[in-house]
N, C-alpha and C positions, 0 to 999 in steps of 0.2 A: 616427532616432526611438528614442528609451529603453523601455525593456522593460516592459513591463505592469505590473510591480508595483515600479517605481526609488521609494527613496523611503520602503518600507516597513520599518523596524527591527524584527527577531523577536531575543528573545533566549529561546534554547534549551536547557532543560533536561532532554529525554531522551536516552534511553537505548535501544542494543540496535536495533529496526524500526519499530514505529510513529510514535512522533513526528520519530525520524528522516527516516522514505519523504517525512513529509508537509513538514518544513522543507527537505528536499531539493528539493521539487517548488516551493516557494517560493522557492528559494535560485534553482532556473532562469529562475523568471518575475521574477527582479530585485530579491526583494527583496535586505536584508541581514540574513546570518542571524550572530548569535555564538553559537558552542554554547559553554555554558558547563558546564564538567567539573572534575568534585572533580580537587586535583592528586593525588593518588594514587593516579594510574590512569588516571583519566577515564573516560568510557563502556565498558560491560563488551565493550562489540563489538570495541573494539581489543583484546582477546586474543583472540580468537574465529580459528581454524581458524589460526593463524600462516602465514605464504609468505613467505619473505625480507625478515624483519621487519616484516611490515606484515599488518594481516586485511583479505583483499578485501573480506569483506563491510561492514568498518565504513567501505572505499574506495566501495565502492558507495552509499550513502543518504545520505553525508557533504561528498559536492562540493560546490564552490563557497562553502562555510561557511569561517567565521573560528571558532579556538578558543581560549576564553580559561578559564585554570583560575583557582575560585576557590573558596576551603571555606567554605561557606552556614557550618557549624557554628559558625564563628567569630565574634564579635560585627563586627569587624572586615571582612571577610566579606560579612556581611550588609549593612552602611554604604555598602559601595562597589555592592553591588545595587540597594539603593534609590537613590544618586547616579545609575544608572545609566539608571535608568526616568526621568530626568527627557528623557531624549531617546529610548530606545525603549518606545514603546507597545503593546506585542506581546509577549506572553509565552506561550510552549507550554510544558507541563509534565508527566511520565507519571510521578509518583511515585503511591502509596498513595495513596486520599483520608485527608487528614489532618495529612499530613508539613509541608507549608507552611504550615498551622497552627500547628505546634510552632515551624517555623521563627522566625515571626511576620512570613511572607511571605505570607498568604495574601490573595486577591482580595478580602474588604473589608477588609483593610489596606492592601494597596499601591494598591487605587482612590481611598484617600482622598490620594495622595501622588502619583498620576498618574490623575485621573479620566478621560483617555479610555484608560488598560488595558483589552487585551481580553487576557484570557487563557484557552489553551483546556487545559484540562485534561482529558487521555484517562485514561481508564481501565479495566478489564477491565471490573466493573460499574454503574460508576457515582458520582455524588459522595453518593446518599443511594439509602436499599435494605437489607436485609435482608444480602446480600452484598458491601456498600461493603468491607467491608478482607479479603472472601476471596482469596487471591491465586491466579490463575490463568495458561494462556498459549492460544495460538489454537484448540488442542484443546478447551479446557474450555470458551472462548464456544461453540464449533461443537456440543458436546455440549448443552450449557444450552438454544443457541439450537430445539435439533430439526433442525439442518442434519447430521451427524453419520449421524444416524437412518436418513435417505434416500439415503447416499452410499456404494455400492458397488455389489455385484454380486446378477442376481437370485434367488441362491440365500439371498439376505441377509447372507452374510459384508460385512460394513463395512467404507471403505475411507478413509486420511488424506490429506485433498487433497495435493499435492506445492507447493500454492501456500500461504502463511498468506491464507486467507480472511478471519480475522475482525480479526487484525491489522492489513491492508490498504485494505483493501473499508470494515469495518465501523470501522476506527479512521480512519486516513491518510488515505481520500478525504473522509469524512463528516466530519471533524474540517475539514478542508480546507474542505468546502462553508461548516459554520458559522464559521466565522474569515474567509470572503469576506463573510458575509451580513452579519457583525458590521461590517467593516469599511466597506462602505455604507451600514449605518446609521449608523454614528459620523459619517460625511460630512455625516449632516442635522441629528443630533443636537447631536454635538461628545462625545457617552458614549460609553464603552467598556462593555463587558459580558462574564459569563464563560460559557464556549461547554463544555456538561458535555457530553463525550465518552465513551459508553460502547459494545465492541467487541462486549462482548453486544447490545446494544440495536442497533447496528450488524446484527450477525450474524443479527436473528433478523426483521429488519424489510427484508436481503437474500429473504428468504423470502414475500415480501409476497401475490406470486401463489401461490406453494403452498398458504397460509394462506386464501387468498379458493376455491379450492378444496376443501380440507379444509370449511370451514363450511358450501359449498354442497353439501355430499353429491357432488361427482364424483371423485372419489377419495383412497381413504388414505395418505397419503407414507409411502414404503418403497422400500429398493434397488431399481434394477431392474422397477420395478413401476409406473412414471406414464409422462406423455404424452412427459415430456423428460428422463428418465432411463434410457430401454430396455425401455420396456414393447412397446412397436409396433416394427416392420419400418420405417417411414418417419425414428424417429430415433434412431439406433442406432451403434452401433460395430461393428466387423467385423472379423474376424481374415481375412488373406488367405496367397497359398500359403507365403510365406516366411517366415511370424510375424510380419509388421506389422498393421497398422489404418488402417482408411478408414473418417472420419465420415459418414455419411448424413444431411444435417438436410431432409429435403424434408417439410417440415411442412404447406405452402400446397398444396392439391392440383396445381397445375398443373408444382410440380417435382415431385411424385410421379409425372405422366403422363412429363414429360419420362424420370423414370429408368428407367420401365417402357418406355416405347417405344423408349428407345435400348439399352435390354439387349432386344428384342423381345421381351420376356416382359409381353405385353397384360393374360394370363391372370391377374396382380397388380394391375391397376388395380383392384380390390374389394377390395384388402385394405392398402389402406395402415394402417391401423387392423387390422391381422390379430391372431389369437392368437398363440401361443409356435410352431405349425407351420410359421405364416408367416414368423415371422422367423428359423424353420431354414431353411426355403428360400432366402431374401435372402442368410442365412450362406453356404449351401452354393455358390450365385451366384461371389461374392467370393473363396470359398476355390481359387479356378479358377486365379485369377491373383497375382502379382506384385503387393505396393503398390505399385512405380512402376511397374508397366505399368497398374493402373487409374490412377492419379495423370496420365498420358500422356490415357486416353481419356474420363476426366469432364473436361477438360481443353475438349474440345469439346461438351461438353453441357452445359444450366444446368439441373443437378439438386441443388446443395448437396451435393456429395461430393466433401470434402478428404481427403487422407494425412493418417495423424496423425503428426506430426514430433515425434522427440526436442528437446529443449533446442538442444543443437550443430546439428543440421539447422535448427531456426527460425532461430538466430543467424546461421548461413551462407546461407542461402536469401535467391533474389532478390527475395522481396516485402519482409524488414527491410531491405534494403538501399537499396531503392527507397523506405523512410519512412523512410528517415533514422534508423533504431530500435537503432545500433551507432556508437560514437564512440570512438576510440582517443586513448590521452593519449600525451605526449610519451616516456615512456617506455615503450610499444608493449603497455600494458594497454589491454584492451577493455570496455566496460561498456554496457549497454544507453543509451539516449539517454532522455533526456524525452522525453515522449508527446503533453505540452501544444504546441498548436502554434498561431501565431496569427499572422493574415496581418499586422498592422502592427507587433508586436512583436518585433526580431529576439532571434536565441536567443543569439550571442555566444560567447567562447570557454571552455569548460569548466576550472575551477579544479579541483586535486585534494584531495583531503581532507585537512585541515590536519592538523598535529604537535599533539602534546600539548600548549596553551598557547601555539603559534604564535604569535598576534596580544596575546596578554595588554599587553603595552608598547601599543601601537598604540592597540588597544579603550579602555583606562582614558587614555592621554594625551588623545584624542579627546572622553572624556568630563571633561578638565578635571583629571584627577590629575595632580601633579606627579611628574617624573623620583625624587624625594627619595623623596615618601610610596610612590613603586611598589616603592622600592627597601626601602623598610620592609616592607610587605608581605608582600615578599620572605623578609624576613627572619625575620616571624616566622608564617612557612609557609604565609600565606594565598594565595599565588601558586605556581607549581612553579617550578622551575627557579634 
């Protein structure tokens, strides 16, 4: 059986994490992605952290793509983009709002030259707004959005997630969701449509339930201070004897009985919900032992209480291995796997992220340019290599 999305042609114009994560996650469900990259240079991710010529990171969100270099700037350029859209329908894009306009590639131009284009265009804030061309990175959504505000410790020192939230979450997946919804509806339609992707709007719509609390008067978001950030004993983090942490999530009362009754400490069942006392006490509990000797004994309990695991312990530990969540290439690099998993769609074998302009020959013969005009191209620098 062919992969979920065989079929679907993305041509790819970001840069760096976001539109990457999400044509990556594309590229696994089959479609075909061509990341298309100025020749001088290409995406800023390939210099990014060097390791024996190559930047992990740009290895990481870049598998399984074809790369074909091509300089928009050039009239020439541009000719061979629009030829190009006569067979991919799909266009993701993370420039500036406004650049494609200059181009004179923007989505009511090229829908008039491929009316089922859908293209999704991410952006920090937006395609229209007060802040459309302030330029920002996953700090500055998380700050905008009020996510920021709420995230540290509860003395209120502030804390930066270790993960890009707004980047991810509020660009990658949600851009993702709208370029499926799009794509369904084109199926009834036969229109493409353009899917405005913003990380703020992402970011701060992440926050949905926090928000529907703030309005209802139950409480004010701040570090350390709410239901699911460390306010109470029931869901909390904990330092234990050796300076690690075990998560506590027993939020539903009856794993809060469970944790009280297998620590025998009964005398906690009224206070799942306790003030700042209670949850010295729960600390003082934890601080007894060893992370993995409790990681050993919640192990037999259904209390909601994990180790918290470094990076390298989650990657090596045997629940990634048991999801399939680590996949090694041929040349004995490791990278997390796809997440998307789908019982009649197999997953196939992982490509590694292409060279500068890899596929350039390939990509444009495919679309019908001749050996001759590529070699022009070529020549007159609108191609690398």
């Amino acid at each position: 059986m062919s992969k979920a999305l065989a079929g679907l042609k993305v041509l790819d114009l970001t840069m760096n994490l976001p539109g990457p994560y999400m044509t990556w996650l594309l590229a696994c469900l089959g479609a075909e992605v061509v990341k298309i990259e100025n020749p001088a240079g290409g995406d800023y991710a390939r210099a990014l952290a060097l390791k024996d010529g190559s930047s992990p990171y740009f290895e990481a969100v870049n598998r399984n793509k074809k790369s074909l270099t091509l300089d928009l700037k050039q009239p020439q350029g541009r000719e061979v983009f629009v030829q190009l859209l006569e067979t991919f329908d799909v266009l993701v894009e993370g420039f500036r709002p406004g650049v494609m306009a200059r181009l004179g590639l923007d989505f009511k131009t090229m829908s008039q030259v491929q009316p089922r284009l859908i293209q999704v265009s991410i952006s920090g804030y937006g395609q229209e707004g007060p802040y459309q061309q302030r330029a920002g990175h996953d700090i500055n959504y998380l700050a905008q959005a009020g996510v920021l505000a709420m995230t540290g410790a509860p003395d209120g020192q502030l804390a930066i997630p270790g993960v890009q939230i707004a980047d991810l979450a509020g660009g990658s997946l949600l851009a993702l969701v709208g370029l499926l919804a799009a794509v369904v509806q084109r199926g009834v339609s036969g229109q493409g449509q353009l899917v405005d992707t913003s990380m703020f709007d992402g970011s701060i719509s992440l926050a949905t339930m926090v928000f529907a609390g703030l309005e209802a008067g139950l409480e004010e978001p701040r570090p350390g201070g709410m239901v699911l950030n460390g306010a109470y004993p029931c869901y909390n983090l904990y330092k234990t004897a050796d300076n690690g942490y075990m998560s506590l999530g027993a939020l539903e009362r009856k794993f809060w009985v469970n944790f009280c009754t297998a620590l025998e400490r009964e005398d906690l069942l009224d206070h799942q919900f306790g003030a700042p006392d209670k949850v010295a006490e729960v600390a003082a509990i934890f601080a007894g032992k060893n992370r993995d000797d409790w990681a050993a004994f919640w192990q037999e309990h259904d209390a909601c209480c994990e180790a918290v695991l470094s990076m390298g312990e989650a990657a090596d530990a045997d629940l990634t291995r048991a999801r399939d969540m680590i996949e090694e290439s041929q040349a004995g690099k490791r990278f997390l796997a796809c997440p998307l998993k789908l019982s009649a769609s197999p997953s196939g074998e992982t490509r590694p992220a292409p060279a500068l302009g890899e596929h350039s020959d390939q990509v444009l013969a495919d679309a019908g340019i001749s050996p001759d005009a590529i070699a022009q191209l070529r020549k007159q620098g609108v191609l690398a290599g």
